[in-house]
N, C-alpha and C positions, 0 to 999 in steps of 0.2 A: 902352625899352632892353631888359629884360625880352623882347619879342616881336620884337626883330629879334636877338640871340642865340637864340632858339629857330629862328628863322627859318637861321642859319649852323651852328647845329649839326648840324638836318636834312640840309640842304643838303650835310652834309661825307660823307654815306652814301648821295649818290644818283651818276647816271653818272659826272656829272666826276670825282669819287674813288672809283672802286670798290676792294671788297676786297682785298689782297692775295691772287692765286691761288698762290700757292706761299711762306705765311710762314714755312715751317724753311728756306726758302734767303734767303741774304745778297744782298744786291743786288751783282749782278757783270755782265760780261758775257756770262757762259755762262746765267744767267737774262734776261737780257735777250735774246738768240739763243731762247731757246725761246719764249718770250713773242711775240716777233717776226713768228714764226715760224705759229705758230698762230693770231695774227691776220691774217698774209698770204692763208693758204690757208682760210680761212674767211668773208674777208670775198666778201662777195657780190656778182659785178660787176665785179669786180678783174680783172688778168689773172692772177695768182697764186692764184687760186681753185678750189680741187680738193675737187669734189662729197661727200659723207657717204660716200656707197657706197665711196668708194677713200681714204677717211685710215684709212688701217692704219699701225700702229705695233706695232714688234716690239721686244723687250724680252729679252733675255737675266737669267736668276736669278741664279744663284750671284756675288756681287760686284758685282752689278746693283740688285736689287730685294732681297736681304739677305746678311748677310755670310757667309764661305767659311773661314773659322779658327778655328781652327788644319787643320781638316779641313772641304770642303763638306761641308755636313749628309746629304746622302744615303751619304758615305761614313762618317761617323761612325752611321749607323742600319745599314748594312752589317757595321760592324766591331763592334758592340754584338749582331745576329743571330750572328754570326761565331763569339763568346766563346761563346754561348748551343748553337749546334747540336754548338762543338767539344765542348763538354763533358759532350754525351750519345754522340756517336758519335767513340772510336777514328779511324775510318781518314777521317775529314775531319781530325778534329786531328793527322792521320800529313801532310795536305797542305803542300806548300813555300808555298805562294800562305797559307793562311791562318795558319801560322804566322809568315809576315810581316806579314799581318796584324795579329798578337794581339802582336806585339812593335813595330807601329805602326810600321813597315819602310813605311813610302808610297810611298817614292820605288821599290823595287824592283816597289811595285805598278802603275804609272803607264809604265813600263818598254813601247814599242813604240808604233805607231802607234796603237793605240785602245784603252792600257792595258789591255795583257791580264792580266796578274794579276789586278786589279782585276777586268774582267768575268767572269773566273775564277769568282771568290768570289762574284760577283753570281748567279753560274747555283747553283752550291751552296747560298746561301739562298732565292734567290727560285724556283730552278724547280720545276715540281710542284706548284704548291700553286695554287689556284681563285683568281681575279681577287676573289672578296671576300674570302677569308683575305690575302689579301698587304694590302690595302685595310685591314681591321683591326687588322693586324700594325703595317701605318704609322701607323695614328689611335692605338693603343695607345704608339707610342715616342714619338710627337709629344708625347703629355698628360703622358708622365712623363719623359722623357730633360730632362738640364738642361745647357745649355754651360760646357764647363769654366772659363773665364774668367769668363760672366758670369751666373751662374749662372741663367740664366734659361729658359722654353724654349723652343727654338728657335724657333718661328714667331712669337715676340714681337720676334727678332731682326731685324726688317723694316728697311730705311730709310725715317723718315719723311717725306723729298725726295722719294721717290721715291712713297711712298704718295700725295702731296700732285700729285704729274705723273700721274700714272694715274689719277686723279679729274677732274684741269683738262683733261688728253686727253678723257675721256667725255664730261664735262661740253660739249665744244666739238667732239661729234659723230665722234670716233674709234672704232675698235675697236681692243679692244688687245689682244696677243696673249703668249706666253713664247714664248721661242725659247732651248731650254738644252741641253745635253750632259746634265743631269739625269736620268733616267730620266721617260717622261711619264705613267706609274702610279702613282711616288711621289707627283708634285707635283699630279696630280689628286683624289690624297685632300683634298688642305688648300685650294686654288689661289683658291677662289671664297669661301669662307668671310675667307681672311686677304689677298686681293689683289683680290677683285672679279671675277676673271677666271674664266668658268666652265669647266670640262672642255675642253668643243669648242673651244677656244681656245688650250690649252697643248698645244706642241709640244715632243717631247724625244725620245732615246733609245731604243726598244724591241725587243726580240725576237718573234719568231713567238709567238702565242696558238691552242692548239689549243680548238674546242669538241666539246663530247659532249651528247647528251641520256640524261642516266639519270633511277632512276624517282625522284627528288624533282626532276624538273626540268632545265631548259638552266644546263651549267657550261662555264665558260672557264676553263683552265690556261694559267700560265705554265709555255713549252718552254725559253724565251733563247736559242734557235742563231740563227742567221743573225740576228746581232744586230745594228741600224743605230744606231750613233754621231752622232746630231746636233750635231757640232760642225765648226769650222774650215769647209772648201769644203763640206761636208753639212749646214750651215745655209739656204743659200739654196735648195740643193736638194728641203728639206724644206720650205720655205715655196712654193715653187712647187705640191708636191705636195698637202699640205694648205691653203692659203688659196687661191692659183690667183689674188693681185692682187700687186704691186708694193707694200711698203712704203713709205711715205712720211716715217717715222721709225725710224729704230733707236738703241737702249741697248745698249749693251754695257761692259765692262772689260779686257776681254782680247786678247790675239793671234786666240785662239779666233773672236773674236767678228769679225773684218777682215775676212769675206769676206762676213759680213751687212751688214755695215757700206756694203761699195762695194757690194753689190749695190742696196743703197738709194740710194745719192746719187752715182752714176757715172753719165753721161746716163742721168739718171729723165727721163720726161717732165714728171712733176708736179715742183716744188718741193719741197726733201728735205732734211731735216737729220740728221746721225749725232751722236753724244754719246755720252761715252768718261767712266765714271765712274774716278777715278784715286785711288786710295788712299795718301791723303798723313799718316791723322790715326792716330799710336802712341797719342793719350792714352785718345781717343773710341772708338776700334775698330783699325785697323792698317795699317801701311806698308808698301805692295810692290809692287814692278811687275816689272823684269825678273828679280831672285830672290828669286819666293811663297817661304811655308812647304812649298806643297803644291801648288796650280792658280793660276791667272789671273794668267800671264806675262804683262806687257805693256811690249813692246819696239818690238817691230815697225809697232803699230796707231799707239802713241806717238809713232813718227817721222815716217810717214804721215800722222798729224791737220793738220798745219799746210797741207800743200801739197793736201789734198783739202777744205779749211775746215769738218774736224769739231771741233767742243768739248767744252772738256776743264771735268769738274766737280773740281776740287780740293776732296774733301772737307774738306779741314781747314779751307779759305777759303771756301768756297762757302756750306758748310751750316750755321745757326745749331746746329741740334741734329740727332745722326745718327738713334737708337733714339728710336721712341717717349715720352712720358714716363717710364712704369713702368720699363723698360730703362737706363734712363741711368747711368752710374756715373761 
C-alpha cells in the first residue's frame, strides 16, 4: 500500500499534471486563451506553429506590467525633479507648466496631442544632463521614492500576473519586448533587473541625444527636441522601426495601446492574440477605464475587444493576487 501511494504521489508532478504556469491567476477564460494559445504556436508540427525567431510579444508598462496611480510613475519622478530644481532656480518656478506641476494640475499637464506641458517639464528636468546622470538621478528616486497609497517603492509595484506571463513567454521561447509612451531612459534604468527584459528590448519615448568626446571621455547629452511620443498610432510604428518582426502577442490597458493591439492580431500571418488588462479591483489596486485619475483611458479598445476576439483580464476576477507578496495590502 505504502509503495503504490508513493508510486501516485510521484506520478501527480510528472507530464500528466504539470505545474501551474501562471498560479496568481484564477482559472478563467482569459487564462485559459493564453495558455491555448501558447501551446498552439509552439507546438511542433502543427499548422499553428510559429518558429522561435518570430514569437515576439510586446507589452505595454504603465497599467500593464505595473500600476499608473494616482500618477504613472515616470510622472511622479518628474514632478518630485520638478519641486527639487524649482526650488533652486527662480525663473523655472516663475514656469506656468511647472507650477502646475507643483500644485499637481495633471490634467492641464496632459492638455494637446502629446501632452505638452508635461513634455515641457520633461526637457527642463531631463535636458542637459549626460545619459548616466539622468541614469543615476533614476536609480536614486527608484531606492528612495515611496507610493503614496502603498507605501511602497515603486518598482515593487509590479503585477505579479503579469510577472508570472513574462516568465511562461520566455520559458516557451518568446522574446518579450515593452512598448510604452514611458520615456525609454527611465525604464532602461530598472527594466532587466525588475522585468527580465534587457535594455535592447524596451521601446518608449525619446528625444534627440547629442554626443561629444571631451578629455574624460565619449558623453551623451540629453537635448529632448524633436521628441517621439510612443504612444497611440506611434506604437506600431516604433515597433517596425526598432524590432523590424510582426508581433505575435500584445498587452496592453489602454486606448493608447489599440493600435498595437490590431497591428498584432489584424491579418497577422502568424496566429495572434491581443490582451487588454482591465482595471476592475478599488480594494487591491484601482478602478478605471473610461475616466483615469490621470492616463489609461480605456473606452475605445474596450468596445472593440469583442468583435476583434481580444481578452479582457478583469483584474478583480482574474487575479488571485495583484503585488507581489511584500506589496500586498
Amino acid at each position: 500500500m505504502h509503495r503504490i501511494l508513493c508510486v501516485l504521489l510521484l506520478g501527480a508532478t510528472g507530464p500528466g499534471l504539470a505545474a501551474d504556469q501562471l498560479p496568481s491567476w484564477n482559472d478563467s477564460p482569459t487564462k485559459a486563451a493564453v495558455l491555448d494559445f501558447v501551446r498552439n504556436v509552439t507546438a511542433d508540427g502543427t499548422e499553428g506553429f510559429v518558429p522561435a525567431s518570430e514569437r515576439i510579444a510586446v507589452f505595454d508598462n504603465d497599467g500593464t506590467l505595473w500600476s499608473e496611480n494616482p500618477l504613472p510613475f515616470q510622472v511622479a519622478y518628474v514632478f518630485d525633479m520638478t519641486r527639487t530644481l524649482a526650488a533652486r532656480d527662480p525663473e523655472v518656478a516663475a514656469n506656468a507648466m511647472v507650477q502646475a506641476a507643483n500644485a499637481g494640475n495633471v490634467k492641464k499637464l496632459l492638455e494637446g496631442k502629446h501632452h505638452d506641458g508635461l513634455m515641457q517639464i520633461m526637457s527642463l528636468t531631463h535636458a542637459g544632463m549626460s545619459t548616466e546622470e539622468f541614469d543615476d538621478s533614476v536609480r536614486h528616486w527608484i531606492e528612495s521614492a515611496r507610493h503614496p497609497r502603498f507605501g511602497e517603492r515603486y518598482d515593487r509595484l509590479t503585477y505579479q500576473p503579469m510577472q508570472e506571463l513574462l516568465d511562461y513567454l520566455r520559458a516557451n521561447g518568446f522574446k518579450t519586448y515593452i512598448v510604452s509612451g514611458g520615456g525609454a531612459d527611465f525604464m532602461r534604468v530598472w527594466s532587466e533587473r525588475v522585468y527580465g527584459i534587457p535594455p535592447e528590448q524596451v521601446i518608449g519615448s525619446y528625444g534627440r541625444t547629442e554626443f561629444k568626446l571631451t578629455d574624460n571621455g565619449p558623453v551623451l547629452t540629453k537635448a529632448l527636441d524633436h521628441i517621439f511620443v510612443d504612444d497611440k498610432e506611434g506604437k506600431p510604428v516604433a515597433i517596425h522601426q526598432f524590432i523590424g518582426r510582426r508581433p505575435i502577442a500584445c498587452f496592453g490597458n489602454s486606448d493608447g495601446d489599440q493600435a498595437m493591439m490590431e497591428y498584432t492580431t489584424i491579418n497577422n500571418p502568424h496566429p495572434s492574440i491581443g490582451v487588454i488588462v482591465h482595471h476592475t479591483d478599488a480594494d487591491r489596486e484601482y478602478a478605471y477605464d473610461e475616466k483615469p485619475k490621470s492616463s489609461g483611458k480605456l473606452f475605445t479598445a474596450l468596445k472593440d475587444a469583442p468583435k476583434r476576439g481580444w481578452q479582457i483580464i478583469d483584474m478583480k476576477r482574474d487575479w488571485k493576487t495583484v503585488f507581489p507578496s511584500t506589496s500586498q495590502h
